[in-house]
Every structure is written in structure tokens, then in C-alpha cells.
PAZAPA-4460 file (N, C-alpha, C; in steps of 0.05 Angstrom, whole numbers, plus 32768, in hexadecimal, padded with zeros to 4 digits):
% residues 275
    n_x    n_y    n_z   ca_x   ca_y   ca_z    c_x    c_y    c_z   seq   type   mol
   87C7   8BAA   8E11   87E4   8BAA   8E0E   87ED   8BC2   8DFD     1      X     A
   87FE   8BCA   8E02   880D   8BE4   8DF9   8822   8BD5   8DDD     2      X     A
   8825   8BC4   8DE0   883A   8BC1   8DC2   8822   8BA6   8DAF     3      X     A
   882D   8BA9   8D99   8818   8B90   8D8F   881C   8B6F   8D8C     4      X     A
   880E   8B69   8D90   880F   8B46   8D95   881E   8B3F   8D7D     5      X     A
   8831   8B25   8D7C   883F   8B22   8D63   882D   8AFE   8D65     6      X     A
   8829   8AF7   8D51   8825   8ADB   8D54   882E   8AD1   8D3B     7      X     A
   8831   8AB9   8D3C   8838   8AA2   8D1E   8826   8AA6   8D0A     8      X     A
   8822   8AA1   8CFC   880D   8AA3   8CE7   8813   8A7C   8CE3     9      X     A
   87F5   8A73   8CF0   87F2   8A52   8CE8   87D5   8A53   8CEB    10      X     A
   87D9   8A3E   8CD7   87B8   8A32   8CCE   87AB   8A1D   8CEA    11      X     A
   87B4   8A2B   8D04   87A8   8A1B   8D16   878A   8A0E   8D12    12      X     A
   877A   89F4   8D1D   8765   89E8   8D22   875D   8A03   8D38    13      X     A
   8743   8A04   8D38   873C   8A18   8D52   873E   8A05   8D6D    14      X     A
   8746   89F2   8D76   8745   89E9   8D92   876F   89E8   8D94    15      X     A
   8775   89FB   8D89   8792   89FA   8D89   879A   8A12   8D94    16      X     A
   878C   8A2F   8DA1   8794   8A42   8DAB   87A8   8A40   8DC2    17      X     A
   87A0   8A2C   8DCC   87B4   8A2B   8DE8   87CE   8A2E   8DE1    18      X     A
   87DB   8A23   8DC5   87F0   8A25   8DB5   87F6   8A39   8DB0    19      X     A
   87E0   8A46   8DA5   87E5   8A5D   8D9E   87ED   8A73   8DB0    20      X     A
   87E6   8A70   8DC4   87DF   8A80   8DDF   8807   8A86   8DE4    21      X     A
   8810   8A6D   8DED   8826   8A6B   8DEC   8837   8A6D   8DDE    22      X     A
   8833   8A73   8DC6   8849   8A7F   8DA9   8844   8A99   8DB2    23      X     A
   8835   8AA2   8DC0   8834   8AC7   8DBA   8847   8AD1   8DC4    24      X     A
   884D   8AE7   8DB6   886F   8AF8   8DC0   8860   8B11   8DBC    25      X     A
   8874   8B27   8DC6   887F   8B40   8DBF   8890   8B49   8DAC    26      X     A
   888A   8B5C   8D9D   8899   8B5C   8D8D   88B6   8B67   8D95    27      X     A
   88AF   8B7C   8DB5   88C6   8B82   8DBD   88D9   8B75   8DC9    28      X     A
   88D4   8B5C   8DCF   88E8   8B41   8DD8   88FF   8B47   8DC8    29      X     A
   88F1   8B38   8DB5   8904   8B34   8D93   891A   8B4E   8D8E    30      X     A
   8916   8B63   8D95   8925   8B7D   8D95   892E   8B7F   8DA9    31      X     A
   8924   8B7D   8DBB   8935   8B7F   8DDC   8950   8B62   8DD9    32      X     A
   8948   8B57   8DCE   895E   8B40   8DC7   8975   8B47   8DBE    33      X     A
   896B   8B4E   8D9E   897C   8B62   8D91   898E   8B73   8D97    34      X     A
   8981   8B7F   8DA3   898E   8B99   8DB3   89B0   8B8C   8DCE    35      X     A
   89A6   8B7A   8DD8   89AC   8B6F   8DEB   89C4   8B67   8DE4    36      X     A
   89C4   8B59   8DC4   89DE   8B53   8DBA   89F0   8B62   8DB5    37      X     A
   89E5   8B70   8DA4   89ED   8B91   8D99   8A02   8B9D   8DB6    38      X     A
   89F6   8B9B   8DCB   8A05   8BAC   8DE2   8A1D   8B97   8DE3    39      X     A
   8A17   8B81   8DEA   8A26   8B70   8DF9   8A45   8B66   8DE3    40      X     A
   8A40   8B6E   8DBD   8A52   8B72   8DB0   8A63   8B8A   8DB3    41      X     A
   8A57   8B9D   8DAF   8A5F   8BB7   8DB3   8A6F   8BB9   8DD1    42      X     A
   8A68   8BA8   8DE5   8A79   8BB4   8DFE   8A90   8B9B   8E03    43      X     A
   8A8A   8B8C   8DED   8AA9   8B72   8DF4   8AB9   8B7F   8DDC    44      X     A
   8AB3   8B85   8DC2   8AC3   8B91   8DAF   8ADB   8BA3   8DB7    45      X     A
   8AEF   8B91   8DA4   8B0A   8BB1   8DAC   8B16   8B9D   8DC5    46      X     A
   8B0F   8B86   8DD8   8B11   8B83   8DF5   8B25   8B62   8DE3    47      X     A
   8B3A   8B5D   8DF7   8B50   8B44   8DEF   8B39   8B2A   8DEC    48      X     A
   8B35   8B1D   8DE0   8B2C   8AFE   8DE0   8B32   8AF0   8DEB    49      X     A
   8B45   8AF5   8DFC   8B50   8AE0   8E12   8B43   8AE2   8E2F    50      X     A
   8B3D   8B02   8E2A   8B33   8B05   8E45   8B24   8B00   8E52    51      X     A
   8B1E   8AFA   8E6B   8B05   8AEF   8E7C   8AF3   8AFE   8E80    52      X     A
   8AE0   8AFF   8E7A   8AC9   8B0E   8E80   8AC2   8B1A   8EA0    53      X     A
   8AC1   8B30   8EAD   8AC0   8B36   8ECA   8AA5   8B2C   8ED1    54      X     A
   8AAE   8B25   8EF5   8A98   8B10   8EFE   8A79   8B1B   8EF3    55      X     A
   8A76   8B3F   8F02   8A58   8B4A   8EFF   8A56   8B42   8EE5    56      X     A
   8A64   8B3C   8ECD   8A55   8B3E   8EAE   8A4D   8B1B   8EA7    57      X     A
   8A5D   8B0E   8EB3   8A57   8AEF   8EB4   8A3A   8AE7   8EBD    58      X     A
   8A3F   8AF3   8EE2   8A22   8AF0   8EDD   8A0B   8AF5   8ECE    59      X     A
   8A0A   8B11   8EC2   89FB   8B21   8EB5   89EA   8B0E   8E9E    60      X     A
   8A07   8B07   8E8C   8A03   8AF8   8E7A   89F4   8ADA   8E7D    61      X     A
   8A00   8ACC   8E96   89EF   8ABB   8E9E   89CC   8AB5   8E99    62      X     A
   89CD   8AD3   8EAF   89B4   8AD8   8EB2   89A5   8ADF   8E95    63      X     A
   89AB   8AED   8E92   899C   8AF8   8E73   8993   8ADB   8E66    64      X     A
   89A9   8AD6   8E57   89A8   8ABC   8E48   8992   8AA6   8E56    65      X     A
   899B   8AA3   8E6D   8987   8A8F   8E77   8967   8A9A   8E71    66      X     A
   8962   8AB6   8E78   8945   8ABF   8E6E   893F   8AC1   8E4E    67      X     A
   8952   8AC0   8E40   894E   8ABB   8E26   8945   8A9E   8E1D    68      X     A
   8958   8A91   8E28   8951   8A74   8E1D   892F   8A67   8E29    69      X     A
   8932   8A7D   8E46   8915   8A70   8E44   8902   8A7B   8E2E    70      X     A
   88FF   8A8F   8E24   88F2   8AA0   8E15   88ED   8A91   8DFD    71      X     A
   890B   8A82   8DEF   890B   8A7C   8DDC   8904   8A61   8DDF    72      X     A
   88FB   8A4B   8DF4   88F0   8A3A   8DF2   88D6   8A40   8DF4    73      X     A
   88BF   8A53   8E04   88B2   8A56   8E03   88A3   8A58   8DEB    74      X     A
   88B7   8A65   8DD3   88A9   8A7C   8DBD   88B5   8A5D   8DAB    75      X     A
   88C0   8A46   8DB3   88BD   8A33   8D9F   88D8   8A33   8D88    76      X     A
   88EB   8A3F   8D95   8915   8A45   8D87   891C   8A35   8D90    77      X     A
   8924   8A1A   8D90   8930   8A0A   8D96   894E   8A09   8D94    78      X     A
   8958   8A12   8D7A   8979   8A1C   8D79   897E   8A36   8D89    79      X     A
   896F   8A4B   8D80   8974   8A5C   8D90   8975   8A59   8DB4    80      X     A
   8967   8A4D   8DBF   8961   8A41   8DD7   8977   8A31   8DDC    81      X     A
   8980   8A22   8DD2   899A   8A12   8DD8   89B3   8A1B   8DD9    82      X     A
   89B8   8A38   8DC4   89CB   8A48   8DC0   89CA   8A58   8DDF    83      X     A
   89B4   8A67   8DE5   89AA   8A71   8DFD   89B5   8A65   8E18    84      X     A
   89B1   8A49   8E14   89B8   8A39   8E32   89D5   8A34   8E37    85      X     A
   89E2   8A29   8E1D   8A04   8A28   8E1D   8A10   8A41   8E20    86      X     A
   8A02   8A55   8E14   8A10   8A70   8E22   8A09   8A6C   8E48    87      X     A
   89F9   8A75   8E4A   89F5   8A73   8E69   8A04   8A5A   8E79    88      X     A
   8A03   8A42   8E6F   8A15   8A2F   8E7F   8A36   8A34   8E82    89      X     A
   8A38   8A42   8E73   8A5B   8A45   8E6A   8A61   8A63   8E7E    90      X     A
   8A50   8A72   8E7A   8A4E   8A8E   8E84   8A6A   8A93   8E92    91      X     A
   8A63   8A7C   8EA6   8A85   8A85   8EBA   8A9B   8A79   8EAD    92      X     A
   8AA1   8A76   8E9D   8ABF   8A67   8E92   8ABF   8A79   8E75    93      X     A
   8AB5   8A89   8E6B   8ABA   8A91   8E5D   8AC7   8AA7   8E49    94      X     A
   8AD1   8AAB   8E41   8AE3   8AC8   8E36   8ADF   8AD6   8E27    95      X     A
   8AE4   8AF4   8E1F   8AD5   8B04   8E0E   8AD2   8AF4   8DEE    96      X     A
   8AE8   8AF0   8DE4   8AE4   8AE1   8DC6   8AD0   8AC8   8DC4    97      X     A
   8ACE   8ABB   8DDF   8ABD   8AA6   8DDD   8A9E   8AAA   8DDE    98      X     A
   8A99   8ABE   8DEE   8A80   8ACB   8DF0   8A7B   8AD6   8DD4    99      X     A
   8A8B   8AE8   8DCD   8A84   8AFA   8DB4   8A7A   8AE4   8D9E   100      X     A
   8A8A   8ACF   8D9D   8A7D   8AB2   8D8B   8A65   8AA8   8D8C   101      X     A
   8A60   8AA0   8DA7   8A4C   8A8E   8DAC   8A32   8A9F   8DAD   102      X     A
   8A34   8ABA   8DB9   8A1E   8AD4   8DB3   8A1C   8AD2   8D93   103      X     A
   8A31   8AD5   8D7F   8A28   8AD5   8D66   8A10   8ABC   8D58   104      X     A
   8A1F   8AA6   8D62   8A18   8A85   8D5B   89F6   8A8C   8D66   105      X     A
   89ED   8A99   8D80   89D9   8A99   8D89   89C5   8AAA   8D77   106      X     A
   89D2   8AC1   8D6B   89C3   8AD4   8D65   89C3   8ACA   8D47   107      X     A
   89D1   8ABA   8D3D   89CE   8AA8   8D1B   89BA   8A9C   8D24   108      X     A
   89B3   8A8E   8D37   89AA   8A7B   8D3C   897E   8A85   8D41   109      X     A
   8986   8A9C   8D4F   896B   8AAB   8D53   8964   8AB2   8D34   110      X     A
   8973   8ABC   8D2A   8964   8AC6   8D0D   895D   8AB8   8CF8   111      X     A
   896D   8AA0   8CFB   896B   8A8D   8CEF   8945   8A85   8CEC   112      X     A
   8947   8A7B   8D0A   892B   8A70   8D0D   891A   8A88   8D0C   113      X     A
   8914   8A9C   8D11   890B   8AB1   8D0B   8905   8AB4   8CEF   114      X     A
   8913   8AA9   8CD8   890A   8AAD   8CC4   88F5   8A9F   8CB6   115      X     A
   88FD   8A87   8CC5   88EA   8A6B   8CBD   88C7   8A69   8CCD   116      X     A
   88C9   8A84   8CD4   88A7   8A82   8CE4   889B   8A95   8CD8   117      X     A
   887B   8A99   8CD0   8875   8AB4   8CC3   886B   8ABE   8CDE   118      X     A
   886D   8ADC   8CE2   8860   8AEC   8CF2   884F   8AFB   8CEE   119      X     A
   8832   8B07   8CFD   8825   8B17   8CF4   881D   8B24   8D0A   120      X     A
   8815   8B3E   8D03   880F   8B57   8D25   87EA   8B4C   8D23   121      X     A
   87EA   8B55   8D43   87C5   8B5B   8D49   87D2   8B6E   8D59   122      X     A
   87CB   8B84   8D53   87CD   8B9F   8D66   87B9   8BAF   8D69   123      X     A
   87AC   8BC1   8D7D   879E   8BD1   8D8D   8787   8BC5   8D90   124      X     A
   8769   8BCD   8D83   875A   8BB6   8D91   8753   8B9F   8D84   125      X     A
   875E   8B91   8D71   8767   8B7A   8D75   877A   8B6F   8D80   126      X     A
   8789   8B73   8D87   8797   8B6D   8D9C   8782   8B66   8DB1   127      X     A
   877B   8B7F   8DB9   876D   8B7C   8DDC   875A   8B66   8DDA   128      X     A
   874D   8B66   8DBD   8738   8B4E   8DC1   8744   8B38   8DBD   129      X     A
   8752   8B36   8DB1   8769   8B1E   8DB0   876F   8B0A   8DD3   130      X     A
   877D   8B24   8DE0   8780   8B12   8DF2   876B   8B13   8E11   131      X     A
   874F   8B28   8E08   8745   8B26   8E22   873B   8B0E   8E29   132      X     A
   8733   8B05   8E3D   8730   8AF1   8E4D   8711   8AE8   8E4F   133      X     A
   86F8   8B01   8E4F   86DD   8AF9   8E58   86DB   8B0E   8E37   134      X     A
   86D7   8B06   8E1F   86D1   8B1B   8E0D   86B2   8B25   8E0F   135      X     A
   86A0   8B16   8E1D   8681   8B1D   8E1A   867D   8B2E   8E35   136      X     A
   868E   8B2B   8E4B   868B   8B3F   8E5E   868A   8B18   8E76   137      X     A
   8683   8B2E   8E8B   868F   8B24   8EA4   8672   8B09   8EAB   138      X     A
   865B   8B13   8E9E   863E   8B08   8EA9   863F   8AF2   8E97   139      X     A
   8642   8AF3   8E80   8643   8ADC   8E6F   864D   8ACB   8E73   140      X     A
   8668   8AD4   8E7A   8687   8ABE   8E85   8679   8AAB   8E9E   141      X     A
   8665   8ABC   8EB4   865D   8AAB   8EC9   8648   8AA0   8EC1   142      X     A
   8637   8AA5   8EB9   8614   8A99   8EAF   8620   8A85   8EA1   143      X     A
   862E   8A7C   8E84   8636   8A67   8E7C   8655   8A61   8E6E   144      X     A
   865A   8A56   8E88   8673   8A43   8E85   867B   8A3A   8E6A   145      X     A
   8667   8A28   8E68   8672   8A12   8E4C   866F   8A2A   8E38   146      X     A
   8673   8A45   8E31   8672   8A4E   8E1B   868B   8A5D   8E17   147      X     A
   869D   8A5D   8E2C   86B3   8A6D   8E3B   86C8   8A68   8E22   148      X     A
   86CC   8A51   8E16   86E5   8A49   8E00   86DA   8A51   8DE5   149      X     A
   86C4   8A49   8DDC   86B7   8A5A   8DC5   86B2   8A7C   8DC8   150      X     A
   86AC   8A89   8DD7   86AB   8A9F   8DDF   86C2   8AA8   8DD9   151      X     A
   86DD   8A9F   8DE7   86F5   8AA9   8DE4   8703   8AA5   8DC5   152      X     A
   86F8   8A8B   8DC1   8706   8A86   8DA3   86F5   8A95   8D8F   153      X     A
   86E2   8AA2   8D8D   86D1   8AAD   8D7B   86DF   8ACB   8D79   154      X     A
   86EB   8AD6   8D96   86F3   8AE9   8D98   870C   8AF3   8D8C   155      X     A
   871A   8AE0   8D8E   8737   8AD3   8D83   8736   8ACD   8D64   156      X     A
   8725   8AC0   8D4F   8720   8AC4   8D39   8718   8AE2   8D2D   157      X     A
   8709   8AE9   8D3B   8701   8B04   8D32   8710   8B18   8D35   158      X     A
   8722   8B21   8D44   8743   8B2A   8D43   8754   8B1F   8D36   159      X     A
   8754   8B06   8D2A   8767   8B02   8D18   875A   8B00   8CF6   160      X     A
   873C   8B10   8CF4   8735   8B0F   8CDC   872B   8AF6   8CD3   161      X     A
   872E   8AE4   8CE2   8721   8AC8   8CD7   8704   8AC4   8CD9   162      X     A
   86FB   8AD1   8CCE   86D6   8AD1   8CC6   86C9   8AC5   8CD0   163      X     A
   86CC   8AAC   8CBD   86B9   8A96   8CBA   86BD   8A8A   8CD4   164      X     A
   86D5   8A80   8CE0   86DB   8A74   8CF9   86D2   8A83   8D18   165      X     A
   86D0   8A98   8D08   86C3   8AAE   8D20   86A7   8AAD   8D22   166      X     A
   869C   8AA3   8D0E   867A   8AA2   8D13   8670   8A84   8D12   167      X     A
   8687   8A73   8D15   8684   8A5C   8D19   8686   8A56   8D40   168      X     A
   869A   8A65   8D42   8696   8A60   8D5E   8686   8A6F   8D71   169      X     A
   8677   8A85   8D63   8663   8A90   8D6F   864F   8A7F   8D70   170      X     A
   863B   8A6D   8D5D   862F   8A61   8D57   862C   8A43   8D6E   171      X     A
   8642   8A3B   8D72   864D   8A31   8D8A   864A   8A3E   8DA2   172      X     A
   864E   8A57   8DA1   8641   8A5C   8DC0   8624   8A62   8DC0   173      X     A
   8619   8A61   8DA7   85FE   8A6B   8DA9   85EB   8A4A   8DAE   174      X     A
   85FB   8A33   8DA6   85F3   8A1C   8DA6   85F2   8A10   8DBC   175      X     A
   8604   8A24   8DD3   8607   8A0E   8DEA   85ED   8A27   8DFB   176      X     A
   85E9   8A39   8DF3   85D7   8A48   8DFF   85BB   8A41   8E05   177      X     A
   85B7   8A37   8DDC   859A   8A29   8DE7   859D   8A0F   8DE3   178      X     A
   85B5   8A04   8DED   85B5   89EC   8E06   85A8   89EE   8E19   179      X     A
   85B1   8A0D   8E25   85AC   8A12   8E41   8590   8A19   8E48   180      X     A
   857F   8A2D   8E2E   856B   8A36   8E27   8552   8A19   8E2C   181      X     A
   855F   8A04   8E22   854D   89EA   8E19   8549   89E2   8E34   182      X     A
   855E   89DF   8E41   8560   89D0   8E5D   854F   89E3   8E78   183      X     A
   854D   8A00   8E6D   853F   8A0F   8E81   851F   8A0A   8E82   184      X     A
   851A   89FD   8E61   8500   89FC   8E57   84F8   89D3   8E5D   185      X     A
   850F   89D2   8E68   8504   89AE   8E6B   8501   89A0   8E54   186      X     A
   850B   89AE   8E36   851E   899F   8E27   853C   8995   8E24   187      X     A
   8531   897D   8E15   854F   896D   8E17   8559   897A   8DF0   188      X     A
   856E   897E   8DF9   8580   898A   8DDD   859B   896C   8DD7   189      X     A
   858F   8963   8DD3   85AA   8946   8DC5   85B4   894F   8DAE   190      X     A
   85A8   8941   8D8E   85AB   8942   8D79   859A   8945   8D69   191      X     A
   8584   895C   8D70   8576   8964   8D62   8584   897D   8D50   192      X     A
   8573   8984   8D39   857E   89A2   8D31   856E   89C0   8D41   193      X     A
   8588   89CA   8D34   8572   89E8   8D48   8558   89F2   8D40   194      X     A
   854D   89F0   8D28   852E   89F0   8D26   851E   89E1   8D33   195      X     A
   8528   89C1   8D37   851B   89B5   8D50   8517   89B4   8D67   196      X     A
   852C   89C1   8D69   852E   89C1   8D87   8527   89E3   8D8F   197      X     A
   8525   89F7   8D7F   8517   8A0F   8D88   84F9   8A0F   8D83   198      X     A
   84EC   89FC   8D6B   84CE   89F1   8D74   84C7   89E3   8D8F   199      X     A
   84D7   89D0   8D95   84D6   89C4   8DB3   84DC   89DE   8DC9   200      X     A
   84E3   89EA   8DC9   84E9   8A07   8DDF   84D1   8A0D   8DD6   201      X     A
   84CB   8A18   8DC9   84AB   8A29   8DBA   8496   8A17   8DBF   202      X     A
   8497   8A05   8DBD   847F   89F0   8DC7   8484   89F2   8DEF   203      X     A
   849D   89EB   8DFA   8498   89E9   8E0D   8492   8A0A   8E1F   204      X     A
   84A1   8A1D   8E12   8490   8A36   8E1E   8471   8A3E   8E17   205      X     A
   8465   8A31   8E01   8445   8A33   8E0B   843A   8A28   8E1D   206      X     A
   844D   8A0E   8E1A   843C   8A02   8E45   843D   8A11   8E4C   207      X     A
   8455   8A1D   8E58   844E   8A28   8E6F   8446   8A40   8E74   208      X     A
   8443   8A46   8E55   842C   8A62   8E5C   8412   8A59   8E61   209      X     A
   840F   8A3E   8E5C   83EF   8A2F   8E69   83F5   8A2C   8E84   210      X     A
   840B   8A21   8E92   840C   8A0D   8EB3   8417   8A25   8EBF   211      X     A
   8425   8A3F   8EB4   842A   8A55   8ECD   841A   8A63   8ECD   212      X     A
   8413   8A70   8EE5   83F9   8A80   8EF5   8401   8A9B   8EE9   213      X     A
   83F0   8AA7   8EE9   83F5   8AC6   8EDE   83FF   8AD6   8EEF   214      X     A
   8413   8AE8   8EE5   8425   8AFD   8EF3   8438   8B04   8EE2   215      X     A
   8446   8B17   8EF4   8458   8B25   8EE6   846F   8B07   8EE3   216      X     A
   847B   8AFA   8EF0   8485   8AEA   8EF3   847F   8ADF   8ED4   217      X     A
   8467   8AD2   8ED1   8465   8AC1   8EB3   8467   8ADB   8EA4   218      X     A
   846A   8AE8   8EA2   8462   8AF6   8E8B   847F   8B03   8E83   219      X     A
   848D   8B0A   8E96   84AD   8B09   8E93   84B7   8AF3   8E89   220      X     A
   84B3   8ADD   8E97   84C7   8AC0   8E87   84BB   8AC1   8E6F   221      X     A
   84A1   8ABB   8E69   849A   8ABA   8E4D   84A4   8AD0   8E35   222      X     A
   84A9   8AE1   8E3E   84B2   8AF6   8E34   84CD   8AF8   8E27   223      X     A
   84D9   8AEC   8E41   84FE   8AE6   8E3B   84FB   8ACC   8E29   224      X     A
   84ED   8AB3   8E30   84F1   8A9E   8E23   84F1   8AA5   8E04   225      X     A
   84DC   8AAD   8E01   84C8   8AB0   8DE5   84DF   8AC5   8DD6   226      X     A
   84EF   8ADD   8DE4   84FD   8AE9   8DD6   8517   8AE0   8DC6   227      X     A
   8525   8AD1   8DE2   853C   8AB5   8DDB   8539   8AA4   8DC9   228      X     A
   8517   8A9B   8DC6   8514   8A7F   8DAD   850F   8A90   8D92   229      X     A
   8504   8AB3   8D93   850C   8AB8   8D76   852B   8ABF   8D72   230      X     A
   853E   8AC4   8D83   854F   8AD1   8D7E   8563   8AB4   8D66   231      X     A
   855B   8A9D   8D7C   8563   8A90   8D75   8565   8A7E   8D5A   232      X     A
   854B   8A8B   8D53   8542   8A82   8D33   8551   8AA1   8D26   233      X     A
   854F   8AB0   8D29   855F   8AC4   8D1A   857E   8AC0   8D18   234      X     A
   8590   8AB1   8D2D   85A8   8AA1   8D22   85A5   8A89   8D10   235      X     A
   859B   8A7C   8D1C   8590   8A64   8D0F   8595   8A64   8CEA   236      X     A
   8580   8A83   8CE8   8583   8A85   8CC6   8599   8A96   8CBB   237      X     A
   85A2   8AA7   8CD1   85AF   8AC1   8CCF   85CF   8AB0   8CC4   238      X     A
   85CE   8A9F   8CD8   85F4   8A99   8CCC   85F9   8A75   8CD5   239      X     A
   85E8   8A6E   8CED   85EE   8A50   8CF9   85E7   8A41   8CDB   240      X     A
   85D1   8A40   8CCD   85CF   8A27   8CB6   85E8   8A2E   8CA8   241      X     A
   85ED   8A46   8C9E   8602   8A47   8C80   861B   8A42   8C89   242      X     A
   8627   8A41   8CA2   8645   8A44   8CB0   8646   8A23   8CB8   243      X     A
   862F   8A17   8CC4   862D   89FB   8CC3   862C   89E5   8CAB   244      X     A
   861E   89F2   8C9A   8621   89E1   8C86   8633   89F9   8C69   245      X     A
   8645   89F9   8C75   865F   8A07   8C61   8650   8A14   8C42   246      X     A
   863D   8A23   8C46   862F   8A35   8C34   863A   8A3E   8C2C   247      X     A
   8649   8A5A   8C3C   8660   8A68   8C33   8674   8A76   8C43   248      X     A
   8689   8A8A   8C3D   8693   8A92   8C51   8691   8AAF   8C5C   249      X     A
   8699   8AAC   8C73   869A   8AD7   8C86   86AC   8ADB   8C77   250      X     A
   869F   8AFE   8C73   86B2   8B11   8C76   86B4   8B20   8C90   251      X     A
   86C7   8B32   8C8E   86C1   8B49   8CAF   86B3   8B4C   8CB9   252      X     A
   86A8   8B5B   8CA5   868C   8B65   8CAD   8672   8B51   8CBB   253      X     A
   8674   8B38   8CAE   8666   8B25   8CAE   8665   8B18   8CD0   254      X     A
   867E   8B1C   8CD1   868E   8B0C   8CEA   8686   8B25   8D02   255      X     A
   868B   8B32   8D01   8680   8B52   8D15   8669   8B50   8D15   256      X     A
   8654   8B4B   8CFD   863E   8B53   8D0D   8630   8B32   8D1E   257      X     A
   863D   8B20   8D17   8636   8AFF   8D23   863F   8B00   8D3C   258      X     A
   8655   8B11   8D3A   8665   8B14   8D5A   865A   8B22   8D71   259      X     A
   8658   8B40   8D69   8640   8B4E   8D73   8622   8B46   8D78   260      X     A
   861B   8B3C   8D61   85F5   8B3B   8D76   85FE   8B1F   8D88   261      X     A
   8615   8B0E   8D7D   8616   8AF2   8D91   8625   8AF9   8DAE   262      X     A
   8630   8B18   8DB2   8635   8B20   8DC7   861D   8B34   8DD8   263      X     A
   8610   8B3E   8DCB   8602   8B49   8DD7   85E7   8B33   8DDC   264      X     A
   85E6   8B21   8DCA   85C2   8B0E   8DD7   85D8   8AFA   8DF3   265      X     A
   85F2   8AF6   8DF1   85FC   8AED   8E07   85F8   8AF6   8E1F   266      X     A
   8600   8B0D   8E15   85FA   8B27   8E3A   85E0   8B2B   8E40   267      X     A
   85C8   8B2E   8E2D   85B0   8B25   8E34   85A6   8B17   8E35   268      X     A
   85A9   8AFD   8E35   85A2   8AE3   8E3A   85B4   8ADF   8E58   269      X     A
   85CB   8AE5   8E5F   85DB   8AE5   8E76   85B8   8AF0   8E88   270      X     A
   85B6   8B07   8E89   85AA   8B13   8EA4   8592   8B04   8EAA   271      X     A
   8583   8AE9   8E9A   8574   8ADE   8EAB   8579   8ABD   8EAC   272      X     A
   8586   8AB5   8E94   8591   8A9D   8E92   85A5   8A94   8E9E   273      X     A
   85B0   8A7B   8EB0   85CA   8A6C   8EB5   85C9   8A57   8EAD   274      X     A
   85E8   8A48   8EAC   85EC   8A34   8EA4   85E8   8A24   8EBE   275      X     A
***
């Protein structure tokens, strides 16, 4: 996006983005609004208050307003939005002094609520990571599904500076991985912890370096397996124990590099693993 994301500043739960999703504005709305009034005073000014507004500008006004008020229900203005719709319902009966009013009452009414929300920018590439859609790339998104909302929300913390929540939900996608890891190996992953259950992967890939026949074939899987079950102990100690049991908290830096190797062992774990 070419202008920067404006969003609320709230202490959302992380399974609340969809909320969030839907508060997001432009900042150029909010000015294009502005602006909109600005003209529409400036070209009734100086003009009788009695007078009727000409049909082309009735409609005009109609129309506008009506796309405002959706805007402003969307973005969560409820006065403003109501101010928005009584202008538009009235549109045709109305006269320059009455418009010039009810435009004001609207635009009290926008700034009003406007004041009462905090705002904050994510611009350039936070922004882009903010709102892309597959943040690990296109293979990941298909190989595993169930990681698709942590994936995105990890991506979404980490553009908005939130650290610790950012390497929490990586951790989450690294958990449903060797879910997936366990289940390839003919382990069951319930409610064990992840030291147990990456000894049970490690126990069950020595079978089958006993029960598979020699080839390139075994010697590749064992290869990928055996690489996945250390990687997996290197999160394990790296950030999954201390972020799970509230050790301590991310910084940036902290959060970037949890983000990164948990994006890049995704994309290589993608090219031979599915969900």
C-alpha cells in the first residue's frame, strides 16, 4: 500500500484480529472527508438559506453522505454515522442553511469521536507485512493449513512491535508442525511436552532406519527427519520453554530472529512435509 495503515491502538487478545482487520482505515479517508466539507462550505457560503439546493447537488450530496456513513459505521462512528444518514435521507428537501447546519453537526460529530480513539501508523514494510495474506510464502500456506492463523498473527505482532506475542505465535506454528512431524513418524502428539514427544520422533526414526531397505530413498527421509527433530530441540530451548512458561520478555530483535529461522525451517520443512 502506498499510504500507511492507521489502526486503533487496543490491547486486543490475539484471536481478536478479525476486529482488528475491520477498524483499519486510511488515513486519507479522514482528509478526503475533511476536505469534502471544506468544499461543500465554501460553495453554499455567501448563497440565501432559504434556498433549495439544485437537483445535480442533492443528489451529489446524497450520494456522498450515504458512502460516508457507511465508512463511518464500518470504522465503528456511530454519531458520526447517524449524522451521515440524516443528511442523506433529507438530501431532497433540503436548503442551503439547513445543509450548512447539519454538515457542521456532522463534522462536530466526526471529530468528536475521533478524539476519543488513539491512533497509530504501520507504514512501508510494516505495513506490507501487516496486511499480507501468506507471510511464509505460498508452499507453507499449502503444506499446512492449521498454521495459516498463527502464521499470519505472528506476522501481524511483529509489525506492530509486539515481541513477545510475536514469538509466541510462532511457537504455535512450530507446535502444530511437529504435530505434523509426529504423525508422519506414527507418533501420537496429545499432551505430552515437546522434549517428549521429539524423543518419541527420535526413537521412532531409528526404527526405521532398522525396517527401511537401503537407498537413497532412506537415507534422504532419515536425513530430513533427523534434521527437523534437531531443529526442533533448538526452538524448544531457543525461545518455546521461556515464552511458555513467562520467563521473560522479546525485544525486536528477539522477535526477528524467532520470526525468521520460524520462517525459513517452515519453507523447508514445506518442500517435503504436508499436512
Amino acid at each position: 500500500m502506498n499510504a500507511p495503515v492507521i489502526k486503533p491502538a487496543m490491547d486486543q487478545p490475539h484471536g481478536l484480529w478479525s476486529l482488528w482487520d475491520m477498524l483499519r482505515v486510511h488515513a486519507e479517508w479522514f482528509v478526503s472527508v475533511r476536505r469534502y466539507v471544506e468544499r461543500q462550505n465554501k460553495t453554499l457560503a455567501g448563497r440565501p438559506h432559504e434556498e433549495q439546493l439544485a437537483q445535480h447537488e442533492k443528489i451529489a450530496l446524497k450520494s456522498n453522505f450515504e458512502q460516508i456513513q457507511s465508512h463511518c459505521d464500518t470504522y465503528g462512528l456511530p454519531d458520526s454515522a447517524e449524522n451521515a444518514r440524516y443528511i442523506a435521507f433529507f438530501a431532497h428537501t433540503t436548503t442551503v442553511g439547513k445543509c450548512l447546519a447539519d454538515i457542521e453537526k456532522f463534522d462536530y460529530a466526526l471529530e468528536t469521536e475521533l478524539s476519543k480513539i488513539i491512533f497509530f501508523s504501520v507504514s512501508g514494510d510494516d505495513a506490507s507485512l501487516f496486511q499480507v495474506e501468506k507471510p511464509f510464502g505460498d508452499r507453507v500456506y499449502d503444506a499446512f493449513p492449521s498454521t495459516r492463523l498463527d502464521v499470519t498473527e505472528a506476522a501481524k505482532c511483529f509489525a506492530l512491535d509486539r515481541s513477545t506475542a510475536c514469538v509466541f505465535h510462532c511457537m504455535r506454528v512450530l507446535e502444530s508442525a511437529l504435530r505434523i512431524l509426529a504423525k508422519d513418524v506414527k507418533v501420537v502428539f496429545d499432551i505430552q511436552t515437546w522434549q517428549t514427544v521429539i524423543e518419541q520422533i527420535e526413537n521412532a526414526i531409528r526404527a526405521e532406519g532398522k525396517a527401511l531397505p537401503s537407498g537413497t530413498t532412506k537415507t534422504e527421509r532419515l536425513h530430513r527427519l533427523s534434521e527437523a527433530a534437531k531443529e526442533f530441540v533448538y526452538f524448544k530451548d531457543g525461545w518455546r520453554n521461556h515464552v511458555s512458561h513467562n520467563r521473560s520478555p522479546y525485544d525486536p530483535a528477539q522477535a526477528a530472529s524467532a520470526f525468521n529461522h520460524t520462517k525459513d525451517f517452515m519453507r523447508s520443512l514445506s518442500q517435503w512435509l504436508k499436512e
